[in-house]
C-alpha positions in Angstrom: 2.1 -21.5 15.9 0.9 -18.2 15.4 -1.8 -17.9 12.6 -1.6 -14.4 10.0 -3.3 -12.8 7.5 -2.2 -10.1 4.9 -4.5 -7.1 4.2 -2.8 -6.2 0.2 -0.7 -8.8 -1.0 0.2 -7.0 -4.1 3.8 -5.4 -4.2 5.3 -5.3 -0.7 2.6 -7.6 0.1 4.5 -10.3 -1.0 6.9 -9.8 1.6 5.3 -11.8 4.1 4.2 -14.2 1.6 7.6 -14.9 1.0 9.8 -14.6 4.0 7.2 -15.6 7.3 9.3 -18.4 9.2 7.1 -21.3 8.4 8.4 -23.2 11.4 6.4 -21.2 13.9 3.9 -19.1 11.7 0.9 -20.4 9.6 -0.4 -18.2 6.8 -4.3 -18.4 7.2 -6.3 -15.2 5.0 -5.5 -12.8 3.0 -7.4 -9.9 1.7 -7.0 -8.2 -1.9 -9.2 -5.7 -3.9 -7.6 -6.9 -7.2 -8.8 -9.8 -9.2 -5.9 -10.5 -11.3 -3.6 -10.4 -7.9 -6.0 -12.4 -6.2 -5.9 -14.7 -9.7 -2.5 -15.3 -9.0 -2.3 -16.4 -5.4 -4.8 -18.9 -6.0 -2.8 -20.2 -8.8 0.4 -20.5 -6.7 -1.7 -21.7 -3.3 -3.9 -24.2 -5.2 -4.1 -26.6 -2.7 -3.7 -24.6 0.7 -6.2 -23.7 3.1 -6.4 -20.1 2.9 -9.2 -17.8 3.8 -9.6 -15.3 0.9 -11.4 -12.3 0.7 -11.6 -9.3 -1.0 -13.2 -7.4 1.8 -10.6 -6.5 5.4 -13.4 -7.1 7.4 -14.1 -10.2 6.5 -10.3 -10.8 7.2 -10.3 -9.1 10.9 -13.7 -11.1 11.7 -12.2 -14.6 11.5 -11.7 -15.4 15.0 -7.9 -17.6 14.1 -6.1 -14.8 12.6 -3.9 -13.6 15.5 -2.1 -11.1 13.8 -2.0 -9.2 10.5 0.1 -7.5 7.8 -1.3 -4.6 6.8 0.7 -4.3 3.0 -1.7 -1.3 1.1 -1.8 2.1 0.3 -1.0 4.7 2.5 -4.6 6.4 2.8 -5.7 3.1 4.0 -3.3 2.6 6.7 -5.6 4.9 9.7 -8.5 3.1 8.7 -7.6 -0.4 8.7 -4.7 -0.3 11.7 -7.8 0.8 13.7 -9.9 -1.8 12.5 -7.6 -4.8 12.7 -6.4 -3.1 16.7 -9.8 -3.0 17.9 -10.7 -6.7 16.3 -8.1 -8.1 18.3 -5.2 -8.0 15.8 -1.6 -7.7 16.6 -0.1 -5.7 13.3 2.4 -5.5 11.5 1.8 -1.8 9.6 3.8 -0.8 6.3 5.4 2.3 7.0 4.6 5.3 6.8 2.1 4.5 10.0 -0.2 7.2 8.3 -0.6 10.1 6.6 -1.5 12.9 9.2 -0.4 13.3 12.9 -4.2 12.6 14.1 -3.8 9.2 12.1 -1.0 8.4 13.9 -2.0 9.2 17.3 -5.4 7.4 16.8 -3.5 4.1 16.2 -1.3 4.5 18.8 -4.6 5.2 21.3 -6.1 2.3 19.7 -3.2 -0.2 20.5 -2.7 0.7 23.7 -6.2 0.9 24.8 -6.8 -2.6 23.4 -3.5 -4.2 24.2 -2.6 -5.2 21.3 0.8 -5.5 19.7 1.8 -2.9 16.9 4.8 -3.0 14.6 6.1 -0.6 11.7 7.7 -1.9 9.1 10.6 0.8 8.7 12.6 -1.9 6.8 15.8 0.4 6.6 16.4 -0.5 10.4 17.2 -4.0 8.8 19.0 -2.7 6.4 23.6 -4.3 6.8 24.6 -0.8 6.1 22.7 0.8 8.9 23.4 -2.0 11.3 26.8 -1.4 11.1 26.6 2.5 11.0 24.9 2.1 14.3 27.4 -0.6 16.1 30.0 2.0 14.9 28.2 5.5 16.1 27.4 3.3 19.4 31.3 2.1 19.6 31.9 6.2 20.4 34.7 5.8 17.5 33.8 9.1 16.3 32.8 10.8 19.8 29.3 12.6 20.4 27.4 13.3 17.4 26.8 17.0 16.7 25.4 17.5 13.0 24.0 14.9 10.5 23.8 15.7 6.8 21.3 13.3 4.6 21.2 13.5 1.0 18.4 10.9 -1.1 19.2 11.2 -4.9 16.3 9.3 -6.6 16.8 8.5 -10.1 13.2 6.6 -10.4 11.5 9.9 -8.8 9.1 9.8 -11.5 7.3 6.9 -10.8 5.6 8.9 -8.2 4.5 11.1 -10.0 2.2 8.8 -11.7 0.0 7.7 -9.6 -1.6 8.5 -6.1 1.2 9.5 -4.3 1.4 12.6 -6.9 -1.1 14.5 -5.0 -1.3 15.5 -1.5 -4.6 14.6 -0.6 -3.8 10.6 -0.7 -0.1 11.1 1.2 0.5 14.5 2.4 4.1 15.0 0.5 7.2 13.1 -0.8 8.6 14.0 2.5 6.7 12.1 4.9 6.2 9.1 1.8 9.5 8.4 1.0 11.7 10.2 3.3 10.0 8.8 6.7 12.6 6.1 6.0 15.9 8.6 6.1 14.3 10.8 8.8 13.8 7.2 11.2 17.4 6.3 10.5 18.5 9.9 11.7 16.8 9.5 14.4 17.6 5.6 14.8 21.1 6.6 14.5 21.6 10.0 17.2 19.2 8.4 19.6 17.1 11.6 19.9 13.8 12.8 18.1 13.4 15.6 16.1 12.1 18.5 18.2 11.7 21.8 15.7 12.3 21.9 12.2 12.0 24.7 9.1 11.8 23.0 5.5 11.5 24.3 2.0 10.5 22.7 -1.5 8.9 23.0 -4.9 7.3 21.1 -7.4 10.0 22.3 -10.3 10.1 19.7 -12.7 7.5 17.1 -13.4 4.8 19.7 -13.4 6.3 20.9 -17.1 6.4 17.8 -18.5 3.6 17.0 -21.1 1.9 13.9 -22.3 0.1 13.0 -19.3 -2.1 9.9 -18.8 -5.8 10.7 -19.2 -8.0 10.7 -16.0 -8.5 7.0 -15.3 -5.5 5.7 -17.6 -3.4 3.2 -16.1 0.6 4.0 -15.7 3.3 2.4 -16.8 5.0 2.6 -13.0 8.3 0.2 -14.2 9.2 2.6 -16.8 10.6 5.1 -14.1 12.9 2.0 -13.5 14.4 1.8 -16.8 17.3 3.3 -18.5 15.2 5.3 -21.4 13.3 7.3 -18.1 15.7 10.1 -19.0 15.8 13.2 -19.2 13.1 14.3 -16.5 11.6 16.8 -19.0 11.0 14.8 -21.8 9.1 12.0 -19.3 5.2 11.0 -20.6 2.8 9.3 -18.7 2.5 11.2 -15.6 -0.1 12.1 -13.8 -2.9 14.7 -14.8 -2.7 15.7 -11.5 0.2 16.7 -9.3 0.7 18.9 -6.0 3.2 17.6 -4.1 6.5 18.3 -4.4 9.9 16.8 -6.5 12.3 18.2 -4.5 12.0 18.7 -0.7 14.7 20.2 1.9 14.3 20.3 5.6 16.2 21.3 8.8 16.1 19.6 12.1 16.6 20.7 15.4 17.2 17.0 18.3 16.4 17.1 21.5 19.6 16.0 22.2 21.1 19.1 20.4 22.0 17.3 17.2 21.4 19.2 14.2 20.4 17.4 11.2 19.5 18.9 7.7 18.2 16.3 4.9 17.4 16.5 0.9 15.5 15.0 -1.2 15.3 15.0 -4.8 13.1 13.0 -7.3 14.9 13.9 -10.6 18.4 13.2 -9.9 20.2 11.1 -12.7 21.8 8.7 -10.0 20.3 7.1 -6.7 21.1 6.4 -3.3 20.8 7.6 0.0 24.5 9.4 1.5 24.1 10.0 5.1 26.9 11.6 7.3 27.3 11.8 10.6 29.8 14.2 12.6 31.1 13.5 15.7 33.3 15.2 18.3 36.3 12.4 17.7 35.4 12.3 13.8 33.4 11.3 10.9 31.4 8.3 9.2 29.9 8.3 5.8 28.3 5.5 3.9 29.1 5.1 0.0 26.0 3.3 -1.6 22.6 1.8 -0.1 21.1 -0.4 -1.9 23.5 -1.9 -4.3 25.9 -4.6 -2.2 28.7 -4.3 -1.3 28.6 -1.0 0.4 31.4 1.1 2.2 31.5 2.6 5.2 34.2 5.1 5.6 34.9 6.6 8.9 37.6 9.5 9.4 39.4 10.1 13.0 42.0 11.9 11.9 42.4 15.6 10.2 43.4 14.5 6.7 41.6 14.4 2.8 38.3 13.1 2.1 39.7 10.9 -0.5 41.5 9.3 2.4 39.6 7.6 5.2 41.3 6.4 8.3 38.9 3.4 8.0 36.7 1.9 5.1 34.7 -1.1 6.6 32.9 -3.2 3.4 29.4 -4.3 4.3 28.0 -7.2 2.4 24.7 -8.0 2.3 22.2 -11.0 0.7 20.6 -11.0 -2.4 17.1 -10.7 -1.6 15.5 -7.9 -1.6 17.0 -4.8 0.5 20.2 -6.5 1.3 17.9 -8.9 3.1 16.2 -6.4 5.2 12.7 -7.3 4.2 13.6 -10.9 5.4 15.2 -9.7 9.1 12.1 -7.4 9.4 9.5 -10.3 8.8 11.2 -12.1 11.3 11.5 -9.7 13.9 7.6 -8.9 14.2 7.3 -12.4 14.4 10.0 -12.6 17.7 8.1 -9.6 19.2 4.8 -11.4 18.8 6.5 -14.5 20.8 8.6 -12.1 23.4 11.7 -12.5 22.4 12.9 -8.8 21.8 11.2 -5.6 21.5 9.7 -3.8 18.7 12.3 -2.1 16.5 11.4 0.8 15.7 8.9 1.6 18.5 5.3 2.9 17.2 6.6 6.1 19.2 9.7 6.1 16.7 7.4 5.8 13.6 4.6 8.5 14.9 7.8 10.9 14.9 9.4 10.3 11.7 5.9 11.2 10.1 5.5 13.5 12.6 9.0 15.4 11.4 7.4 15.1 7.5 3.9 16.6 8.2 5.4 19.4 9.8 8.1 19.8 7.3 5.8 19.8 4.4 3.8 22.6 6.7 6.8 24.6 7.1 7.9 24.9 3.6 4.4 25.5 2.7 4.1 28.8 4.8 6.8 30.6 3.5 9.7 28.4 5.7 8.2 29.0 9.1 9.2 26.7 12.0 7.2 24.0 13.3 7.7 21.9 16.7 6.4 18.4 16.6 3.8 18.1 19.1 4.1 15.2 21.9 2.3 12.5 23.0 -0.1 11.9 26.0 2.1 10.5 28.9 0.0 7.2 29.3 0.4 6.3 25.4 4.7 7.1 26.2 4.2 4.6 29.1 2.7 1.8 27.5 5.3 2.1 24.1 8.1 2.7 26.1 7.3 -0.2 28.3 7.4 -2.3 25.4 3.6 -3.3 24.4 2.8 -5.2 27.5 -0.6 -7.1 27.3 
């Protein structure tokens, strides 16, 4: 039985709260800075015996916790990986690992100089729709992939734009926050990492919106959820402070010679994520994400686009992701017991930031090119030999 704790149980905190396989793990602490969420646990826990704390450390210094989620902010996630690796922790880390390349390499370093067992929580791996995509790319259906097209319409854009993540100082950009996720599956997907890219973006939008909160006003974060968030220009409640940006564009160069582009845009009226992927035999091309059931239509014969020579229809559960949270929970806790390797690798998580950081320099210096810098060949040995203790 292997006994957990979870540093920020607020949001996708309640993730592992909800979906840990009680058969073989036992919830022991958890650790939360706010009252009211705190409040709340104790109210639906009344009569378990749970460590609670409002203070990590206290967390990481109780010698039964084996492993840890690690559910908060993204500034957070350096400082507290680091602290729960060195403790003793295996983690489980929210994604994005960090927010700058040093970040990432210094929790890397950490777990591998320790020994300890790290896991990133790029839920999207999970996710039926890119399962399938990959068992069909891997199937060689639509020959060697050559170019890869991502688009991200985000219709609930705004809600970024009110709090932290609106500046650059607590997450770096929209590109490493959000699309870490789309620039994993790319990756996930053409087996290769992202080698050079060249990016461009501006913050066009929110910025002329008026209205905004006053310094230390709480947002209203659901509203960006809501049908009446519409149009972008007419939004209140954003942030008095904003630098990032609401619409990002990068290209990728693979080291497997795949060329990828991907875009990003936080004021579109619809949402969901459209990746394609071009092969040497054909074409495959999801239509919808999130909202189940999604299609998958694949094209191996010259012919319209209105007319695929396949459409597979990929159902998934009702929980949340299409029950990708769930499969994710689960799979940290396999990889804790040996049962099958961390998916995606730490190395796999470094370089999807790794491809955002860079991106966000690029475009920020006039469009110049960046090339992702690599990784110490003892910290590639002990990753890519799976974690061993």
């Amino acid at each position: 039985m292997i006994q957990f704790g979870v540093i920020g149980i607020g949001r996708r905190g309640v993730i592992p709260l909800m979906y840990y396989p009680k058969d073989r793990a036992k919830l022991v602490a958890v650790a939360e800075i706010n009252p009211a969420t705190t409040e709340n646990f104790r109210k639906e826990h009344p009569n378990e015996d749970i460590f609670i704390t409002d203070d990590y450390r206290k967390l990481l210094a109780r010698p039964e916790v084996q492993a840890v989620f690690i559910m908060v902010r993204d500034p957070l996630h350096e400082e507290i990986a680091v602290a729960a690796l060195e403790a003793g922790k295996d983690v489980f880390l929210e994604k994005p690992m960090a927010i700058t390349l040093e970040g990432c390499d210094r929790i890397l370093e950490t777990a591998c100089r320790k020994r300890r067992r790290l896991f990133l929580g790029h839920n999207m791996r999970y996710m039926p729709f890119v399962m399938k995509m990959k068992e069909i790319i891997d199937s060689g259906v639509i020959g060697e992939i050559q170019s890869v097209w991502v688009r991200h319409f985000i219709n609930y854009g705004s809600c970024y734009f009110r709090h932290w993540c609106a500046e650059r100082r607590n997450c770096t950009g929209l590109l490493l926050q959000k699309g870490a996720h789309d620039i994993d599956v790319i990756h996930y997907l053409t087996g290769s990492f992202t080698q050079r890219v060249t990016a461009m973006g501006r913050l066009s939008v929110y910025n002329r919106t008026t209205g905004r909160l006053a310094p230390g006003e709480a947002p209203d974060r659901e509203i960006s959820f809501k049908q009446e968030c519409w149009p972008p220009l007419e939004l209140k409640g954003l942030s008095p402070k904003m630098d990032v940006e609401d619409h990002n564009m990068i290209l990728m160069q693979l080291e497997n010679g795949v060329q990828a582009s991907y875009t990003q845009c936080m004021y579109a009226p619809d949402a969901e994520r459209n990746y394609t992927f071009i092969g040497t035999h054909g074409r495959i091309e999801n239509i919808g994400d999130i909202d189940y059931p999604v299609e998958l239509h694949v094209w191996t014969n010259r012919g319209r686009r209105r007319e695929p020579d396949i459409v597979y229809r990929i159902n998934g559960s009702e929980d949340a992701h299409g029950g990708a949270d769930i499969r994710i929970v689960e799979a940290f806790f396999d990889f804790l017991e040996g049962k099958r390797p961390a998916n995606p690798s730490p190395i796999a998580a470094r370089n999807a930031v790794a491809v955002g950081i860079m991106g966000h320099q690029s475009m920020r210096d006039n469009s110049t090119p960046r090339d992702i810098p690599g990784l110490p060949e003892h910290i590639k040995a002990y990753f890519d030999a799976g974690q061993p203790r």
